[in-house]
N, C-alpha and C positions, 0 to 999 in steps of 0.2 A: 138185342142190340150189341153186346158186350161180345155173346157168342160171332159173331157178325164180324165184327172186328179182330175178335182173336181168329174169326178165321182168315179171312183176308190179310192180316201181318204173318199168319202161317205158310201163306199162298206167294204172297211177295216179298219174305224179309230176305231174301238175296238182295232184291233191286235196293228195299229203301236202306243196307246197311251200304251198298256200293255207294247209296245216294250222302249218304254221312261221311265215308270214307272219303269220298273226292271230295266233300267240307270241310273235312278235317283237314285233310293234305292242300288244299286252295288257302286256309284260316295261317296252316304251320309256312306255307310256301311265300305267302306275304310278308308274314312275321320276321321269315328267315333274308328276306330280300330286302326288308327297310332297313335290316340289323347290319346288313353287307352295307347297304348302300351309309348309313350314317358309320360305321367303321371304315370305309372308306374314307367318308369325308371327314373323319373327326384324324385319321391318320396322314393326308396330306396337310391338313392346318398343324398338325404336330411336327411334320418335317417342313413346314415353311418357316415354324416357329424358330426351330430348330438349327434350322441353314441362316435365319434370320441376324439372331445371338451367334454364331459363328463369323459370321462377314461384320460384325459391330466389335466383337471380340478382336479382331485380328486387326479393325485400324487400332482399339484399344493397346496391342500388342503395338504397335508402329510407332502407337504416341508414347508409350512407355521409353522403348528403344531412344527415339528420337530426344527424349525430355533427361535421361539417363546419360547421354553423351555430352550435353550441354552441361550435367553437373561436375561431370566429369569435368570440365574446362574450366568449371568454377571452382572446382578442388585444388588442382593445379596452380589456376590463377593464386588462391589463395597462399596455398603451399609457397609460391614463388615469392610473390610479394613479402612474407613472414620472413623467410630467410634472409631476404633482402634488406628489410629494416631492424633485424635483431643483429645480422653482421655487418653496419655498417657501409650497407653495398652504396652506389651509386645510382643518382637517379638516369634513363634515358627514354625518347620520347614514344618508344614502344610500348613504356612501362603500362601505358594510359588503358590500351587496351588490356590489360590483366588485369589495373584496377578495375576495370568497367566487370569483368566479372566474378569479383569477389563476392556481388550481391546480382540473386535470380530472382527476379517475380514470376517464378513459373509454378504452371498451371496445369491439369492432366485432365485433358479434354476428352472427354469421353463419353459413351450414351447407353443407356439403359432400356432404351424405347421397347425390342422387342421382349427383354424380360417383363416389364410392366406391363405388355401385350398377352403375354403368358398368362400373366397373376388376374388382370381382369374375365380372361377365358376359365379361369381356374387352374391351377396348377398340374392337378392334376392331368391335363392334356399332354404331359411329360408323359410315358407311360414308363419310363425308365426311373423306379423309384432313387436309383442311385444316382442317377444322371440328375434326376430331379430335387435330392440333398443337397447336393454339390453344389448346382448353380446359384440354390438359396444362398448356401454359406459364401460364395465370392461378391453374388448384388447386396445381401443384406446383410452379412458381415463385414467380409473383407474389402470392398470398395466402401462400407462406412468407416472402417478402423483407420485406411488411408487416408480418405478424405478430411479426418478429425488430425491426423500429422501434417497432413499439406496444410492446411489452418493454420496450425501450431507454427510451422519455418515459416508461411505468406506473412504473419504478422513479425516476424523476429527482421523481418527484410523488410517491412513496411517502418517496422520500429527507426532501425538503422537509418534508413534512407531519411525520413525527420528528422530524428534526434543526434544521430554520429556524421555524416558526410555535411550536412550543412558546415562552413567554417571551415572546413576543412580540404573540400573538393567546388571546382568551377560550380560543376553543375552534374547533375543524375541522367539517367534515363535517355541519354544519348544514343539511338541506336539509328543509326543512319544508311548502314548497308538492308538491303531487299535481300538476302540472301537463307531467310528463316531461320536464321539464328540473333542469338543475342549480341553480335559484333557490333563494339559501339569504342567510346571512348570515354573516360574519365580523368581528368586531371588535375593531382595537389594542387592545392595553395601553397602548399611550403612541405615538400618531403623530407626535409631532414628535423622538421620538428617532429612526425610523427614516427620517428625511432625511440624519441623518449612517452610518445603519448599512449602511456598505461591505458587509457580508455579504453582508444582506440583498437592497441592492441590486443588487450581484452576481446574484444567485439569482435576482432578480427580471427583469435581464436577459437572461441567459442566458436564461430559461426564455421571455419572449418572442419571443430569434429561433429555439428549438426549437419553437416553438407556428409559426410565420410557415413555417417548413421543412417541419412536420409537415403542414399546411394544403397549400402549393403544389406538393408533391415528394410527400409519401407518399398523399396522400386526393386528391390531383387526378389522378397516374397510376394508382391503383385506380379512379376513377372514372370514367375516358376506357378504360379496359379492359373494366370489364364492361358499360359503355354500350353499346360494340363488340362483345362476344359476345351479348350479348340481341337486336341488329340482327340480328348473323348466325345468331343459331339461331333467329329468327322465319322468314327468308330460307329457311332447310334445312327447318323446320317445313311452308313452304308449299310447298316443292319435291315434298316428301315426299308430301305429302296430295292433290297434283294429282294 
């Protein structure tokens, strides 16, 4: 029997090793085509992700800009008003709107969706380990570290608007023009008492070099940061797609 067999494998081991061979290349040729096909589909979810956080990033950047110009007005305002009650100035009925923006309740609106899209897919679907440090360090550092300062000034302007303009101003929160900004008006009770009102002045200090800190320190390294990740995931975008 045995001899039977070793004859017959001596007789046809051409066929049955072609017969294994094209098993082996059918086994490696599947292997290799589902590998294509989920590298494929794991690299288009990567560049969606990718383009995703980029078009989220750059309203981020818009609302930066946008939120940044406004302090700017509020710096000003400040600045102007200060000069005005420590020398003595005069009051006129333009004043209203500069007091109106001594104090911002503003807000840095912004979204995180398709990073948290990322992090549920697993991160590593970045394949760009650098690319992929990075955007940790701006969702989960550096838009925390802002977030815990914008806190910090939301209440120093909540404080204010309670406890200092009460007594002192008509009324807050006047903002009557549709024009997406904070243009509104605010006007004393009595401007020439608050040349001597230490309080106020106080308050009114203070809250200029927190507006001058919040401008050059929190909203200029948010926005040298994600100017820099929208660079580099245009850069990985285009890597990707070549």
């Amino acid at each position: 029997m045995i001899k039977r067999i070793l004859s017959t494998f001596k007789e046809k081991w051409p066929e049955y090793f072609f017969e294994i061979l094209v098993l082996i290349i059918g086994i490696y040729g599947a292997f290799e085509l589902s590998n294509y096909g989920e590298t494929r589909t794991r690299k288009k979810t990567e560049l969606e992700i990718l383009k995703s956080c980029k078009t989220e990033l750059m309203a981020d950047l818009a609302e930066i800009e946008w939120n940044t110009e406004e302090l700017r007005k509020s710096q000003k305002a400040l600045s102007l008003i200060l000069d005005l009650l420590e020398n003595d100035g005069a009051y006129h009925d333009s004043l209203s709107s500069h007091f109106n923006y001594t104090l911002l309740p503003m807000h840095f609106v912004h979204s995180t969706s398709s990073f948290e899209t990322a992090k549920a897919r697993g991160l590593d679907i970045i394949s760009n380990k650098e690319l992929r440090t990075k955007l940790i360090s701006l969702y989960d550092s550096q838009y925390d570290f802002f977030l815990q300062g914008q806190e910090e000034e939301l209440a120093e302007v909540q404080y204010g608007m309670r406890h200092i303009l009460p007594g002192r101003f008509e009324e807050a929160y006047n903002y009557p023009n549709s024009d997406n900004t904070f243009s509104g008006s605010m006007i004393p009770l009595d401007f020439e008492s608050l040349k001597t009102d230490q309080t106020y002045l106080f308050f009114l200090k203070t809250q200029r070099n927190r507006t001058r800190s919040y401008i050059d320190y929190f909203y200029k390294n948010l926005r040298n940061s994600v100017s820099s990740m929208i660079h580099d995931l245009e850069e990985e975008i285009k890597r990707l797609e070549s």
